[in-house]
N, C-alpha and C positions, 0 to 999 in steps of 0.2 A: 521418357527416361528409360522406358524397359530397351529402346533399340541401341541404347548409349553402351548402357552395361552388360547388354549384349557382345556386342560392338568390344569392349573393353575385355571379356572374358574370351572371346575369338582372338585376340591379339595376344594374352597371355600365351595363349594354348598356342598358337605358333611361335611366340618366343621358346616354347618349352621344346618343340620339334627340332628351330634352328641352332640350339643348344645342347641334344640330343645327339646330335649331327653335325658337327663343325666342319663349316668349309665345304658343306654337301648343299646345307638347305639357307636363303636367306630371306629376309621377311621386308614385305612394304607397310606401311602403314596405309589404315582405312580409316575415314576419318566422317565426320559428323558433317559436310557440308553447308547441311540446313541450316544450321548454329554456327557461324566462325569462332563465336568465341571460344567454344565446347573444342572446335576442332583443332583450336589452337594451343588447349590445356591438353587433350589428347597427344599432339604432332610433340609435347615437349615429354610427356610420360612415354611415348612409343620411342624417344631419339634419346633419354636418357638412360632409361630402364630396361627397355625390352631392345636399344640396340638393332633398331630398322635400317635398311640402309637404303630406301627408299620412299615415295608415297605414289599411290594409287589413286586419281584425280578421273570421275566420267566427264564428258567431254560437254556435258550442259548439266545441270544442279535444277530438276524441275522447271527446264525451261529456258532457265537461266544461263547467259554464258559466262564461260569462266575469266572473262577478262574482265568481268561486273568490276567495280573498284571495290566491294565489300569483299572479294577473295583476296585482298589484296596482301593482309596481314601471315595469310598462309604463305602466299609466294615469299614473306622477308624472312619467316621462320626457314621457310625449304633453305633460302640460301644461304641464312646465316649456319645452317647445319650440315652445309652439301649433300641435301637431299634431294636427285632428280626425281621431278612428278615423270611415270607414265600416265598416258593419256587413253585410257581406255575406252570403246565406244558406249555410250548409255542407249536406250531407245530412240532412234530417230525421228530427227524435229521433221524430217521429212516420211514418217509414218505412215500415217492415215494415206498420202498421195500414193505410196509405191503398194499400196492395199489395193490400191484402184487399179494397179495397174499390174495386180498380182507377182507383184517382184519380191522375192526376202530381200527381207533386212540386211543380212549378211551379205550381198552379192554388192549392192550400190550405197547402202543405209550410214555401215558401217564406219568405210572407207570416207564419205564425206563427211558426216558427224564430225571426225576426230580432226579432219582437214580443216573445216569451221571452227574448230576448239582452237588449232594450234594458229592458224593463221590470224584469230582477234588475238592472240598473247600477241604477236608482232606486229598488228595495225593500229591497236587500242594499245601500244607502247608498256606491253609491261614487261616485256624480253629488254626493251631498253632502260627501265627503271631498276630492273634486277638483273646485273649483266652478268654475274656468276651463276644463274638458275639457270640448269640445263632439264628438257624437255624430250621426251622418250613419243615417238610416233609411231604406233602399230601398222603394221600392214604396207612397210614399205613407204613409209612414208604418205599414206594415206592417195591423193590425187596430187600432190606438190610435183612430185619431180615431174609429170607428163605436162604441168600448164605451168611451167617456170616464164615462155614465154608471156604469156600472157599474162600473171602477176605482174612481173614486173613493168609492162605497159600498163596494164591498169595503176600501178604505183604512179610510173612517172606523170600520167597523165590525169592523176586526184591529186598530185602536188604539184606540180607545174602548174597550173593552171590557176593556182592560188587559189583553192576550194578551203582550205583549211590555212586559219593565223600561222604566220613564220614558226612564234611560241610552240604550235602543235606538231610541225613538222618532224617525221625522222630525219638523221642523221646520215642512215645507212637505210640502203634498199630490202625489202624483207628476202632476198637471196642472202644476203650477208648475215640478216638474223638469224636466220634457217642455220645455213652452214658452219655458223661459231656453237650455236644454244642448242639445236634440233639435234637427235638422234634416231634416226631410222631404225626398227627391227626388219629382219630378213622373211617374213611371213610371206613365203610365194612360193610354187612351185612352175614359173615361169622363166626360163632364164633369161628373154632379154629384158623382160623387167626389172629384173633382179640391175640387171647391167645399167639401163636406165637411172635407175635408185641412185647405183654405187659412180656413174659418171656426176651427178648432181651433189650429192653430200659427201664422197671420197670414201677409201676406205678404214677411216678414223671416227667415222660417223655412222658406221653400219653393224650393229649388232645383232647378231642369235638369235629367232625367232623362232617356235615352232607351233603357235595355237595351239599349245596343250592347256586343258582338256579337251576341247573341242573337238568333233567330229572329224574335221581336214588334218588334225594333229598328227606329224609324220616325223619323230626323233631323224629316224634316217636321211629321210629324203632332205632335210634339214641344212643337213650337215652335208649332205653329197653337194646340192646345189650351189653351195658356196665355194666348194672346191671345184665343180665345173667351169669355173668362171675362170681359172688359172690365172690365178693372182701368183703373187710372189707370197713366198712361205711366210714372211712377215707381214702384210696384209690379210691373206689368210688366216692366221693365229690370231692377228688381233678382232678383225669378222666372230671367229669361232669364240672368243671369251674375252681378249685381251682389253678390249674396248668398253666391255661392261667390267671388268677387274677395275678399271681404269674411273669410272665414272664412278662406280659403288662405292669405289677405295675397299678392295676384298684384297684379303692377303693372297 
């Protein structure tokens, strides 16, 4: 109970900041995972009171991934409130392996972590149960856009083949779920990744990124790389804010 109201008095105190600060500062909600029920009395006092205009979801729950059907009730709250979950990396399930093989976390850990979180939303159908719930992907979309090919073979070829009842089947191919529900942030200082990303999701789907606080966090370089890419001045604007204005519903 002490991490709850913890938890609860952390969420105040950034209410009181983005309040402070209008139109400068906005807040996500953090939420009690372990407990649904808690986090779903929480996701209603953060969206009524304190005026969140997001949730902050790690990318496995001890272990656990988030397409479990026990998160389920969070995903109907986010949507009934238009609240996009970002999808941030937690410790990776692939850990202990890249210790062996002295790699950080950050370099490969990360990046697939959130790829495994976002891709069970669209295999384990719950981007199709909840089709106004949009989802935030750090780092560029994690590994999706470089193995689009290969998703979508493995798609056709786990349904085609009748592995799974008609009943279970998608509708739509998880490129189509990506490209309607997914949102990319610009966390790179690569440009043809960047390009990569933005040929895959478009530029309606790629928001502002910069890894702050983190060590690589570079406000400038941020902002330059997006305008390297010499988009049209309305692609552009909308990359640089327009897109997160768009999804937060920020004036």
């Amino acid at each position: 109970m002490r991490g709850l109201r913890g938890q609860k008095r952390l969420m105040t105190i950034t209410r009181e900041v983005c309040h402070k600060y209008p139109g400068r500062f906005y807040a996500y909600a953090t939420l009690s995972y372990q407990d649904v029920e808690e986090a779903c009395k929480e996701l209603d006092r953060a969206y009524r009171e304190l005026g969140v205009k997001g949730i902050s979801m790690f990318s496995h729950v001890n272990g656990k991934p988030i397409h479990s059907p026990e998160f389920h009730p969070i995903y109907a709250k986010a949507e009934e409130y238009g609240l996009p979950i970002f999808i941030h990396p937690a410790i990776p399930l692939t850990f202990e392996i890249m210790k062996q093989y002295k790699t950080a976390a950050g370099i490969y850990g990360y990046p697939l972590d959130t790829t495994l979180a976002v891709m069970g939303l669209i295999f384990e159908g719950v981007l199709e149960k909840f089709p106004d719930l949009n989802v935030i992907h750090p780092h560029l979309g994690g590994v999706v856009p470089y193995l689009v090919w290969r998703m979508e073979k493995a798609w056709q070829h786990h349904f085609d083949t009748s592995l799974l009842p008609s009943s279970d089947r998608l509708p739509k191919t998880p490129s189509e779920y990506y490209k309607q529900q997914v949102y990319a942030d610009s966390v790179s200082s690569y440009l043809p990744a960047m390009r990569c990303c933005l040929d895959f999701v478009g530029p309606r789907h790629l928001c502002l990124g910069t890894d702050y606080a983190h060590g690589p966090a570079d406000w400038n370089n941020a902002i330059s790389i997006v305008r390297e890419m010499n988009l049209s001045e309305e692609d552009t604007d909308d990359i640089l804010g327009g897109n997160a204005s768009r999804i937060f519903k920020l004036e």
